[in-house]
C-alpha positions as CSV (number, residue, x, y, z in Angstrom):
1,X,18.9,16.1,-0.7
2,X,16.3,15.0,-2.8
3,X,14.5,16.6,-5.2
4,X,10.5,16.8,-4.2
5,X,7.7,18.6,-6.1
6,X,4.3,18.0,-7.0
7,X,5.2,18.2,-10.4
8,X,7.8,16.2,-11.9
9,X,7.2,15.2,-15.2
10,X,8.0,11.6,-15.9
11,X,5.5,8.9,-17.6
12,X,6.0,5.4,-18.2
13,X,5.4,5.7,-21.7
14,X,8.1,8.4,-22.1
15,X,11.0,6.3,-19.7
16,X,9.6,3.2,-22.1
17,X,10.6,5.7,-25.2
18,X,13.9,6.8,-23.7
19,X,14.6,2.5,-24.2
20,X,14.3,1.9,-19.9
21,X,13.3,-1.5,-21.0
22,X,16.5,-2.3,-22.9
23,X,18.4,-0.7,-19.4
24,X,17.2,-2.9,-17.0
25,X,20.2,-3.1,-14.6
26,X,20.2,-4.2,-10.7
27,X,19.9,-0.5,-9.6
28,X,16.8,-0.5,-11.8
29,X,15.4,-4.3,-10.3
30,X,16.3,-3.2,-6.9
31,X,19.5,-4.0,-5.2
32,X,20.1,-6.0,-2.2
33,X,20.4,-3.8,0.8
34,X,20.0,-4.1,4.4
35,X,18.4,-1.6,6.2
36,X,19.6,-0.6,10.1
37,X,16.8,-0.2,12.0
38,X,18.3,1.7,15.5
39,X,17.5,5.3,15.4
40,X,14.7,4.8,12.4
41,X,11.8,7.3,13.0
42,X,8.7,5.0,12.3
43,X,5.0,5.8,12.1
44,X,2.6,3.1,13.0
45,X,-0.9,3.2,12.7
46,X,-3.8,0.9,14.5
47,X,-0.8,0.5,17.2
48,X,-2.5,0.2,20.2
49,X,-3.6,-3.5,19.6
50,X,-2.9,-7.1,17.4
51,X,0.2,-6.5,15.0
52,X,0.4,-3.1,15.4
53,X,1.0,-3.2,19.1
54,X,3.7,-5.9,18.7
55,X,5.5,-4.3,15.5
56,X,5.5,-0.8,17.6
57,X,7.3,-3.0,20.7
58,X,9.7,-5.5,18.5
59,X,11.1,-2.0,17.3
60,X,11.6,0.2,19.8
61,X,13.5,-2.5,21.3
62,X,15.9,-2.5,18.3
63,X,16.2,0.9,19.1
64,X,13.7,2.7,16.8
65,X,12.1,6.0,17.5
66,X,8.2,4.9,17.4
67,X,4.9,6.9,16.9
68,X,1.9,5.0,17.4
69,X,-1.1,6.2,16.5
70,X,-5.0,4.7,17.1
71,X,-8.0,5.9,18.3
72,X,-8.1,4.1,21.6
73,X,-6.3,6.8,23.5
74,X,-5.9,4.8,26.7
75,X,-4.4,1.8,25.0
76,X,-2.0,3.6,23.6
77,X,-1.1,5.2,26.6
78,X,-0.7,1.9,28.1
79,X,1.5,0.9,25.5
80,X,3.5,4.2,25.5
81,X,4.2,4.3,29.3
82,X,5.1,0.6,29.3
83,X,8.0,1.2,26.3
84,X,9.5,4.4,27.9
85,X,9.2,2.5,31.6
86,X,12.2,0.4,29.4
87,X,13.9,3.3,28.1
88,X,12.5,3.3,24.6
89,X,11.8,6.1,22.8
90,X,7.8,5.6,22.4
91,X,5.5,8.8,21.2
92,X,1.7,8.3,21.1
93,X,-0.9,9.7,19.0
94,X,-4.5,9.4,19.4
95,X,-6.4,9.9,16.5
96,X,-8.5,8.5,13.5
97,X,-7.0,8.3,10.2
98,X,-10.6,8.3,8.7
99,X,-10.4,12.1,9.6
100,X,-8.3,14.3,7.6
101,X,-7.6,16.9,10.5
102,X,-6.0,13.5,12.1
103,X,-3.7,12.3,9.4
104,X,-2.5,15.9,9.3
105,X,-1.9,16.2,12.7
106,X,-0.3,12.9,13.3
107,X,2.2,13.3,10.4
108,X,2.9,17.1,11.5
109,X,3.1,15.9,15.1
110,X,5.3,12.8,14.9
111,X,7.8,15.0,12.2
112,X,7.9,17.6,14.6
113,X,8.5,15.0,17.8
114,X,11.3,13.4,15.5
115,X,12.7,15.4,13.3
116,X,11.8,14.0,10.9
117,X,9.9,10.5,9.3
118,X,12.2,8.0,7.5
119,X,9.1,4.6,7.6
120,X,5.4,5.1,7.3
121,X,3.5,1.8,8.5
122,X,0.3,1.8,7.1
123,X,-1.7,-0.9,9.5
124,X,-5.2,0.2,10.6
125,X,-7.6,-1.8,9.1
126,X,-11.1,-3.3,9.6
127,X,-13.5,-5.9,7.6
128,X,-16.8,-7.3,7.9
129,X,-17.5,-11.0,8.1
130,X,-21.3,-11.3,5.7
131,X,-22.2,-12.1,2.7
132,X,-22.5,-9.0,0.2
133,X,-26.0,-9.2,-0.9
134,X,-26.7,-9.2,3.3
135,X,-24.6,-5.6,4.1
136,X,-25.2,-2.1,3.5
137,X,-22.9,0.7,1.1
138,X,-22.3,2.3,4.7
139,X,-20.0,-0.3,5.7
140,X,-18.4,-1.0,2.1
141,X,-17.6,3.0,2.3
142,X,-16.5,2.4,5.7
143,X,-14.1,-0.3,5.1
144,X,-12.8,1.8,2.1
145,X,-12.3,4.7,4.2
146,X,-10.1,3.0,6.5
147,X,-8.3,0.5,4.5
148,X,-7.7,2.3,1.3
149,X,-8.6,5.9,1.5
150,X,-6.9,6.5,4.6
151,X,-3.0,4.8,3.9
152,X,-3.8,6.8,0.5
153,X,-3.5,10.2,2.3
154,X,-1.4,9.4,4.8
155,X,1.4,8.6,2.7
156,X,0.6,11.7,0.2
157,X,1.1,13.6,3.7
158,X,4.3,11.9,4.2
159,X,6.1,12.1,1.1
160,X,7.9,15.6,1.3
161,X,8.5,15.0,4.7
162,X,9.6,11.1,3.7
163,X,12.3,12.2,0.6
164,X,14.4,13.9,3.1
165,X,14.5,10.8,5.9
166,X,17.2,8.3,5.9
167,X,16.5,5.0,3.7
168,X,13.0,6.0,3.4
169,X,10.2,3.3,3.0
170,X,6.5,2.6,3.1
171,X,5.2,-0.4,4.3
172,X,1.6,-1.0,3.7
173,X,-0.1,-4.2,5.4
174,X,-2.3,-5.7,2.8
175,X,-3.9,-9.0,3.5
176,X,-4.0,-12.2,1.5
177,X,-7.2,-11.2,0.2
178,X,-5.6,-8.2,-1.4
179,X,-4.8,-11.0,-3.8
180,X,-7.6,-13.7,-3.8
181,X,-10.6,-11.9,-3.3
182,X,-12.8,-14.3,-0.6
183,X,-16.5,-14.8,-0.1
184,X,-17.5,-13.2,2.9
185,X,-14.8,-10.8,3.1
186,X,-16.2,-9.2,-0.2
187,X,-15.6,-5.6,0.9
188,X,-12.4,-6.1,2.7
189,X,-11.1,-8.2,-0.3
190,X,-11.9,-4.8,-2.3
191,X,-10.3,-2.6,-0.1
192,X,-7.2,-5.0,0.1
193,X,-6.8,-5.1,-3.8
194,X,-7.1,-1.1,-3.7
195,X,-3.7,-0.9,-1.6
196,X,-2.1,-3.2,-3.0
197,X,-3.1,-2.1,-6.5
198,X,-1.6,1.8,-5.5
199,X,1.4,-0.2,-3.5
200,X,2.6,-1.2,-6.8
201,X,1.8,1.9,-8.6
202,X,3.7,4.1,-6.2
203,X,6.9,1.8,-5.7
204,X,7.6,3.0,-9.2
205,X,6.6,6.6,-8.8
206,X,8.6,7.0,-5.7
207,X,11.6,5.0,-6.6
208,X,13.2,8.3,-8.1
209,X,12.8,10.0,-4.3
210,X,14.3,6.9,-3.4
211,X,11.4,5.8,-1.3
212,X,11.0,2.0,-1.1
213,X,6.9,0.8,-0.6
214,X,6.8,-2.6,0.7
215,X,3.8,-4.7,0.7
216,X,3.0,-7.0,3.5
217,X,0.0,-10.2,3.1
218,X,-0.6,-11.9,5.9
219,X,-3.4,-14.8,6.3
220,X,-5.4,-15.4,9.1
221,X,-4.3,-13.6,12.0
222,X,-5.0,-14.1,15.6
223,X,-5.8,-10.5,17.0
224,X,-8.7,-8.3,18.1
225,X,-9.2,-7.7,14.8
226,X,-11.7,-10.5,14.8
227,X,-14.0,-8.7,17.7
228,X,-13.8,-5.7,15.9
229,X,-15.6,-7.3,12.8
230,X,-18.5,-4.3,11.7
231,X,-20.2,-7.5,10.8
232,X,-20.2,-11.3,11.9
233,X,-22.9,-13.5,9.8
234,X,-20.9,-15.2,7.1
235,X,-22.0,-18.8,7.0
236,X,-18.4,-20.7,7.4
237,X,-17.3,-20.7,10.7
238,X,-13.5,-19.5,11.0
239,X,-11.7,-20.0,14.0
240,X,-9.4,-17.0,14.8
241,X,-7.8,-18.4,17.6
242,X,-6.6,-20.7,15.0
243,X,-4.7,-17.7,13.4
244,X,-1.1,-16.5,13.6
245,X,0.3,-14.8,16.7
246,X,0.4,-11.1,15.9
247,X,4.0,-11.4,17.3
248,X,4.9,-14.0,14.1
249,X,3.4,-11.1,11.6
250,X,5.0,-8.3,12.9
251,X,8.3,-10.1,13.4
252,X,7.9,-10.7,9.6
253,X,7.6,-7.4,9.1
254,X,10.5,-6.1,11.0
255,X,12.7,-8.4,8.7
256,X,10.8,-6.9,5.4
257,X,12.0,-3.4,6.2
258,X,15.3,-4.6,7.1
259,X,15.7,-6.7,3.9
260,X,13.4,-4.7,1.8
261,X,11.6,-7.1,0.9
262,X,9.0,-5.1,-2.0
263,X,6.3,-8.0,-1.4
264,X,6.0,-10.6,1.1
265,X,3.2,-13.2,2.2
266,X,3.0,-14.6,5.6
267,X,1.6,-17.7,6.8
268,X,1.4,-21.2,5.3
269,X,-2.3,-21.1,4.3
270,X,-2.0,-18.1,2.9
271,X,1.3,-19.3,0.6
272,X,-0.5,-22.0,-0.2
273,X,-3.6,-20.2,-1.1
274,X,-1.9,-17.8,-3.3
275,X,0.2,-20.2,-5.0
276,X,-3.0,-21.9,-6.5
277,X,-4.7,-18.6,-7.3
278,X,-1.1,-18.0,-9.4
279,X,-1.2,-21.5,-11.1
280,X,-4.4,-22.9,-11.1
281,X,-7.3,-20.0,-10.4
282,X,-10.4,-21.1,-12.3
283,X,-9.9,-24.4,-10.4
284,X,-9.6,-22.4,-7.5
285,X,-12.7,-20.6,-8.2
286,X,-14.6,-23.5,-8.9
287,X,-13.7,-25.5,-5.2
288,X,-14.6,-22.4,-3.3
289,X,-18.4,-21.8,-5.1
290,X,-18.8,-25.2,-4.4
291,X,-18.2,-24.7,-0.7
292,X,-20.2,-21.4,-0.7
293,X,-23.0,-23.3,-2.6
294,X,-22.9,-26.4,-0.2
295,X,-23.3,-23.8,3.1
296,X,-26.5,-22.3,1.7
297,X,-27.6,-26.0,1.1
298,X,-27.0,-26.8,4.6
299,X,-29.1,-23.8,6.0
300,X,-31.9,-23.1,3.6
């Protein structure tokens, strides 16, 4: 059993005076392991559509135990009753993570359904497509709400009921503006960097529970998502049919938990994208004002 409390003492700067730096072995860097799947009790949220939906059915047919939660009630009926009509083992919970009588009950609900929680999927998410000058601090706190504020809590709810679950892990779905930050996307980009900025914070604080957080990045995606947007009047047209099946994404994800992959981008444009922001950013930066500066030409 592991030891949990809200108070373990630990800092970075103390394991750096203890000489964890001179240490550094493959237990430390993170061994190679594989991670079984069947029988895994998984909590997914924003299941009831786009990756969600198709991460909650690629593993309950590998035999996972699978709690989906949204706030569409109905779809994820749907979704439930279709899994079990198959004999999988497929629990729904409707409910807003936004709310914090929600992520309380869902966590407390899907323990008790299970036993127990061994992966916390942290996928709900929503953005707005305009230009920040052009929106409003209601939908910037909205987007943080859902995108960073809620996974936050959730997996704060989760850990003590996480250290005791069997190869434990987190997996939070970032996006590939979690590490470019895109015009047009300026609040999503925000939120994006938030959970991936704690994602990387937390894989150290709960490697001694033995809790593995994963990061997922996908690029363009094609899903509901984009007829969710809270707003649509950025000036570049994107074509999200264009995107990635949500099945491609969540199969990607599937293999991250079973390889453990700590941080993973999906999608060629988003590779690519990401490799030049690594090697050559202020190039980078200077190609996209150009584009942003030739759209207002075009319009004005």
């Amino acid at each position: 059993m592991r030891n949990w409390s809200k108070n373990q003492p630990g800092s970075l700067l103390n394991w750096v005076k203890l000489g964890g730096l001179s240490k550094l072995d493959n237990s430390t860097l993170g061994a190679i392991m594989r991670r079984d799947l069947h029988g895994r009790r998984i909590l997914i949220t924003g299941a009831s559509s786009g990756i969600g939906r198709c991460l909650a059915e690629q593993l309950a047919q590998l035999g996972a135990h699978v709690a989906m939660a949204a706030r569409s009630k109905d779809k994820l009926g749907e979704l439930e009753a279709s899994l079990k009509s198959r004999n999988l083992d497929a629990f729904a919970v409707a409910a807003d993570v936004t709310v914090e009588e929600d992520r309380r009950r869902l966590i407390e609900q899907t323990a008790q359904q299970f036993g127990g929680l061994d992966v916390l999927v942290n996928n709900a998410g929503v953005a707005s497509w305009a230009h920040f000058a052009h929106s409003t601090e209601s939908i910037l706190r909205h987007i943080m709400e859902v995108n960073f504020f809620a996974p936050a809590e959730l997996i704060r709810l989760a850990i003590p009921i996480l250290v005791e679950g069997e190869q434990p892990a987190i997996v939070n779905v970032g996006s590939m503006c979690g590490r470019r930050g895109m015009p047009a996307w300026s609040e999503y980009s925000a939120s994006k960097f938030a959970l991936s900025g704690l994602s990387e914070a937390l894989r150290a604080e709960l490697a001694r529970f033995d809790i593995d957080v994963l990061l997922v990045l996908p690029g363009l995606t094609r899903s509901e998502f984009s007829r969710h947007l809270l707003q649509s009047a950025g000036r570049l047209k994107i074509d999200f049919t264009a995107g990635m099946p949500p099945e491609q994404v969540a199969g990607h994800i599937v293999r991250v938990l079973q390889k453990n992959v700590t941080e993973s981008v999906v999608g060629r444009e988003a590779r690519w994208m990401l490799r030049c922001q690594r090697f050559f950013p202020r190039l980078l930066d200077r190609l996209i004002a150009r584009r942003v500066r030739k759209l207002y030409e075009s319009t004005e």
